[in-house]
C-alpha positions as CSV (number, residue, x, y, z in Angstrom):
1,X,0.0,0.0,0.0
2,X,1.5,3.4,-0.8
3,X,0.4,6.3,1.3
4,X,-0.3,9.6,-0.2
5,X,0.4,13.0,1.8
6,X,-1.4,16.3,1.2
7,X,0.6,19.6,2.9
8,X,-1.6,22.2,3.4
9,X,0.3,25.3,3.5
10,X,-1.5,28.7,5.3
11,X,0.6,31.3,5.4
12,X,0.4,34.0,8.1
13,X,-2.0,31.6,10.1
14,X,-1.5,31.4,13.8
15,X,-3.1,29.1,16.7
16,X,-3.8,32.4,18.3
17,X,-6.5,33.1,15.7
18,X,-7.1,29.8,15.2
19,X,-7.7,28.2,18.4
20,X,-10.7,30.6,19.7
21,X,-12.4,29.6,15.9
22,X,-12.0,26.0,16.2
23,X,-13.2,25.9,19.6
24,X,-16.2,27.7,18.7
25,X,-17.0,25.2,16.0
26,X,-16.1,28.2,13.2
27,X,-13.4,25.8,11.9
28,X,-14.6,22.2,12.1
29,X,-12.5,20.7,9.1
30,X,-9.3,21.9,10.4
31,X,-10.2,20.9,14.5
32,X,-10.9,17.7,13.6
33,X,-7.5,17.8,11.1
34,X,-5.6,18.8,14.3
35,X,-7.2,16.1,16.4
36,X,-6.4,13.4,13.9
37,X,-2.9,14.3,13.4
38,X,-0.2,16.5,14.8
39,X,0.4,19.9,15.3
40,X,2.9,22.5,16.5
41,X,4.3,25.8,16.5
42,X,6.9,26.4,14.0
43,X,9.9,28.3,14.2
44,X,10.5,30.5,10.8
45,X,13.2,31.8,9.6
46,X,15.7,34.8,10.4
47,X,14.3,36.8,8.5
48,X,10.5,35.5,9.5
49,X,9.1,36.8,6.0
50,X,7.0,34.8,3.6
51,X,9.7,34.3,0.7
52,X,12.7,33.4,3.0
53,X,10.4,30.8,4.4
54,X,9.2,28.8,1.9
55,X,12.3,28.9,0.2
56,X,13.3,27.1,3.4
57,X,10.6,24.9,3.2
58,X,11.7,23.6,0.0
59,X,14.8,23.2,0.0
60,X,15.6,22.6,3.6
61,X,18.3,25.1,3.7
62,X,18.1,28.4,5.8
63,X,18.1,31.5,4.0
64,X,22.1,32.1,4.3
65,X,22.8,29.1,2.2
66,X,19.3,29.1,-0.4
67,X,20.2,33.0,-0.9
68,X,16.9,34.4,-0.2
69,X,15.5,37.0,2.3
70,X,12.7,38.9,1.4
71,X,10.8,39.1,-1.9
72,X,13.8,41.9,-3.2
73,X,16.5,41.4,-4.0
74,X,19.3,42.8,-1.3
75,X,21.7,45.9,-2.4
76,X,23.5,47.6,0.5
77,X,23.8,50.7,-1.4
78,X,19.9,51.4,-0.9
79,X,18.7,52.5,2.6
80,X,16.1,49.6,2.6
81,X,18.8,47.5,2.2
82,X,16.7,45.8,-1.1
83,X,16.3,46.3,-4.9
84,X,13.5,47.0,-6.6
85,X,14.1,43.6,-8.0
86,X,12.0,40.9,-7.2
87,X,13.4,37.5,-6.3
88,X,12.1,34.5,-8.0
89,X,12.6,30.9,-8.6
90,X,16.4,31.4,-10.7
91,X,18.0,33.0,-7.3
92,X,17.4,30.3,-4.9
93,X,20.2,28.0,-4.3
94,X,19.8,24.0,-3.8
95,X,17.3,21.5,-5.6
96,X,13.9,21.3,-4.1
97,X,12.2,17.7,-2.2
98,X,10.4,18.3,-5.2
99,X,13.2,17.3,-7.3
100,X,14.9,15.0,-5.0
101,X,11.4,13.2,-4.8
102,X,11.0,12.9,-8.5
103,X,14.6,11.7,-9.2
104,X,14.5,9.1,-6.6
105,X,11.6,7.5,-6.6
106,X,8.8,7.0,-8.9
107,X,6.3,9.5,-6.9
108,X,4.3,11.4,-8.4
109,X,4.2,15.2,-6.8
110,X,1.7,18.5,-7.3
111,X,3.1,21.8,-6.1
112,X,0.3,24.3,-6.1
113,X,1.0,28.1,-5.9
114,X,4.1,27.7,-3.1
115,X,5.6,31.2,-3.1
116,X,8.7,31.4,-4.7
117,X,7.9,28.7,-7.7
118,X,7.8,31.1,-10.8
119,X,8.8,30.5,-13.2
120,X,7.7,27.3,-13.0
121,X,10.5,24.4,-13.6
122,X,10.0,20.8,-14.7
123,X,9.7,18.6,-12.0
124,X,10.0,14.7,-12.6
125,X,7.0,13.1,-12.0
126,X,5.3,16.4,-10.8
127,X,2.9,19.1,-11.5
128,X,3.9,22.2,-10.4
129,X,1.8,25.3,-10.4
130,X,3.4,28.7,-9.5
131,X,2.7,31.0,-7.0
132,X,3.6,34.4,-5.8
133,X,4.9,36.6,-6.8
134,X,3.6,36.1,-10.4
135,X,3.6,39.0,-13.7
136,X,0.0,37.8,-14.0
137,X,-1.8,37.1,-11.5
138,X,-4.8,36.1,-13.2
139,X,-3.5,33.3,-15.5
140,X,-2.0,29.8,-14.3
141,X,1.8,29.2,-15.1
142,X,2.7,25.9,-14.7
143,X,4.4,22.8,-15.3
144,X,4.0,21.0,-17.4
145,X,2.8,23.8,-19.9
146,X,-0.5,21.9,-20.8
147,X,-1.7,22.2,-17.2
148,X,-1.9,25.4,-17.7
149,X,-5.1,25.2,-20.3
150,X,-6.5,22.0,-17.7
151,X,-7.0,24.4,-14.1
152,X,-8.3,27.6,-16.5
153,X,-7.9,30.9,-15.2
154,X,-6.2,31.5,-11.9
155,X,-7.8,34.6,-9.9
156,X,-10.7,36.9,-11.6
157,X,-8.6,39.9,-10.5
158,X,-5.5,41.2,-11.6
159,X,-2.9,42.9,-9.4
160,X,-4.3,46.5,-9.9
161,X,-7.8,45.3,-9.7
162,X,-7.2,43.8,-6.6
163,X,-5.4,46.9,-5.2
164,X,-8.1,49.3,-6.2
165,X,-10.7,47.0,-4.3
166,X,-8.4,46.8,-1.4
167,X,-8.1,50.6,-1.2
168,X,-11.8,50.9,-1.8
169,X,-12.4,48.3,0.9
170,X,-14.8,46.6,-1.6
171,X,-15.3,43.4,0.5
172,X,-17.7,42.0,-1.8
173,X,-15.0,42.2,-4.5
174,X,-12.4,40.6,-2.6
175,X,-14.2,38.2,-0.9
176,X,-15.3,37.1,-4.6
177,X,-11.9,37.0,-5.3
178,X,-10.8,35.0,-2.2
179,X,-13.5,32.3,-2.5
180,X,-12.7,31.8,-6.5
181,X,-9.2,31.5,-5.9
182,X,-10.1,28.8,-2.9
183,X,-12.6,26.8,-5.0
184,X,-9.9,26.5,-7.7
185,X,-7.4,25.4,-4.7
186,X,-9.7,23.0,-3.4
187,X,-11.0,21.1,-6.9
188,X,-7.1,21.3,-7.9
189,X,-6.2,19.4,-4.6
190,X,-8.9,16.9,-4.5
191,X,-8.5,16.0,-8.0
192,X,-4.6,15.5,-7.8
193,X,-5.2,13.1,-4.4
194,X,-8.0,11.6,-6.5
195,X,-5.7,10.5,-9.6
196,X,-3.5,8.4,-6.6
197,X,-0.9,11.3,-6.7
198,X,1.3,10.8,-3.6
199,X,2.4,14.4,-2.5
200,X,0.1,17.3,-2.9
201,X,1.8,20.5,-1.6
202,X,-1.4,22.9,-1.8
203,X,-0.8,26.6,-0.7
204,X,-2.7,29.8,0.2
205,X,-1.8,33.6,1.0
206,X,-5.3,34.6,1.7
207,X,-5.0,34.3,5.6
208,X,-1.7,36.3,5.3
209,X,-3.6,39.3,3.8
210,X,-5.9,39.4,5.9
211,X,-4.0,39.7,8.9
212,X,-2.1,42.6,7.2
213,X,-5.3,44.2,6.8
214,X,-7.1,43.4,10.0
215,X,-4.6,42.4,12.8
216,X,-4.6,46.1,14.4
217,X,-8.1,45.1,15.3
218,X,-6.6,41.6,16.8
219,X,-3.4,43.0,18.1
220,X,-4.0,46.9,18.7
221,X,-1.1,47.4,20.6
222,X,1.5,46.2,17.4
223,X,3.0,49.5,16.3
224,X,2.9,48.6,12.4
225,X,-0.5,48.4,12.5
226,X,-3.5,51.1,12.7
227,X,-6.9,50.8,12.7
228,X,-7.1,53.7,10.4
229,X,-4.3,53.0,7.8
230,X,-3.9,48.7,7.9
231,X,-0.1,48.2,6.1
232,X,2.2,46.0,5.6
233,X,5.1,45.2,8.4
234,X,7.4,44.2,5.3
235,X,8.0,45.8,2.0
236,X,6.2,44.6,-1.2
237,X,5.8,44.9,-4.7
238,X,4.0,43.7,-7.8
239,X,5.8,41.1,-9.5
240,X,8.3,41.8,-12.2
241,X,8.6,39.8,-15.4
242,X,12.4,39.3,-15.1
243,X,13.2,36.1,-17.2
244,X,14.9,33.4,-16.0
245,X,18.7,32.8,-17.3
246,X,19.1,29.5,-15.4
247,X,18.2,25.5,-17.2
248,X,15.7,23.7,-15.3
249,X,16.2,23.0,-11.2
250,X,15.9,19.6,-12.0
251,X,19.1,19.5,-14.1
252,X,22.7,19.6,-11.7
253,X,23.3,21.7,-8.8
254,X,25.2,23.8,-10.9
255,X,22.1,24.8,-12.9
256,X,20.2,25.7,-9.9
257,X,22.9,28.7,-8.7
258,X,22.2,31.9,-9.6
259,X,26.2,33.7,-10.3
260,X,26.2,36.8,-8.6
C-alpha cells in the first residue's frame, strides 16, 4: 500500500487566531485535522518573511545558504537595504524535495502556488503550479505547460484590480476573489489526491492578507498596524517579469545557482 500526503500550506495563520475559531466550532475541518494528526508551533526563519520561508521549506536550507531573504532582491547601497528587484525561482540556491522526490523515486508530486515557484520548472514526475509573486496574476503558469489550459484561469482579479478593491475596501469584491481563488485550490487538490498522486503540496496567502489588513483590530497594541491605515510590516511589490537565465532546477546543482 502506498500512502499519499497532502501539505496544506497557510501562510500568516497562527493558533492564536485559530484556536478561539475552532473551539467555537467556526473551523470544524481543520479541528478535527488537528485532532487526527499533529500539530505545533513552527519556528520561521531569520528573517521571518514569507519568501525566506518557503524557500526554506523547499529546500531545507536556511536563508544564508538558499540565498533568499525577502521578496527583493538585497543591495546595500539602498537605505532599505533591497532592490527593486524581485526574487524569483532562478536566485534560490539547492534543488527542491520536489526534485529530490521525482529523481528518486517514482512519486508522483503536485506543487500548487508555493511562493517562490515562478517560473515554474519541470519537476520529474510532478505538476507544479506557480505561485507568488507572479507578472500575472490572473492566469495559471505551470508545469508541465499543458496544465496550464487544464485548471483555466487562476484569480478573476489582476494585481491593480485587486489593489483598487483593497483601497476601496470593496469586501464583496475581494471576498469574490478569495473564495474563486479557494474553489480552484480545493478542486485542484482533491482532484490530484483523486488521480492516486502521492504528494500534494497545496498553498494559500489569503489568511496572510488578511491579517495585514485586519490584525490592528486583533493586536492593537502592534506598532505597524492602525486601525485607520492597515499596512504591511514588510515591504512589497507587484511582480516583475524578469526572465529566467538558469536551465531547469531539475538538471545539476550547478544549474540551480544563480552567479552573482
Amino acid at each position: 500500500m502506498r500512502f499519499r500526503t497532502l501539505i496544506l500550506g497557510l501562510d500568516g495563520a497562527t493558533f492564536d487566531v485559530i484556536d478561539p475559531l475552532v473551539a467555537r466550532g467556526t473551523m470544524p475541518a481543520l479541528g478535527a485535522l488537528a485532532a487526527r494528526g499533529v500539530r505545533a508551533r513552527l519556528r520561521s526563519t531569520c528573517p521571518p518573511v514569507s519568501a525566506p520561508a518557503w524557500v526554506t521549506f523547499l529546500t531545507g536550507k536556511q536563508p544564508g545558504k538558499h540565498g533568499v531573504f525577502n521578496f527583493q532582491n538585497l543591495d546595500g547601497r539602498r537605505y532599505s537595504g533591497f532592490s527593486e528587484t524581485l526574487v524569483n525561482s532562478s536566485y534560490f540556491r539547492g534543488a527542491t524535495l520536489l526534485d529530490h522526490l521525482g529523481r528518486a523515486s517514482d512519486v508522483r508530486s503536485l506543487a500548487y502556488r508555493i511562493p517562490m515557484t515562478y517560473p515554474a520548472w519541470e519537476v520529474p514526475n510532478g505538476v507544479l503550479v506557480s505561485g507568488p509573486p507572479l507578472p500575472d496574476r490572473r492566469r495559471i503558469h505551470a508545469r508541465p505547460a499543458s496544465v496550464e489550459a487544464e485548471l483555466g484561469t487562476a484569480s478573476p482579479l489582476s494585481h491593480d484590480e485587486l489593489s483598487a478593491a483593497k483601497r476601496a475596501r470593496d469586501v464583496a469584491r475581494i471576498d469574490a476573489c478569495n473564495r474563486f481563488e479557494l474553489d480552484l485550490l480545493e478542486r485542484t487538490t482533491r482532484r490530484y489526491l483523486e488521480a492516486g498522486y502521492e504528494l500534494v503540496v497545496s498553498f494559500t496567502g489569503i489568511p496572510d492578507t488578511l491579517h495585514h489588513a485586519f490584525w490592528a483590530f486583533h493586536d492593537p497594541a502592534r506598532r505597524c498596524t492602525s486601525r485607520t491605515r492597515p499596512r504591511r510590516c514588510a515591504p512589497s511589490s507587484r511582480a516583475g517579469t524578469r526572465r529566467s537565465t538558469r536551465p531547469s532546477r531539475g538538471s545539476s546543482p550547478a544549474a540551480t545557482t544563480r552567479r552573482r
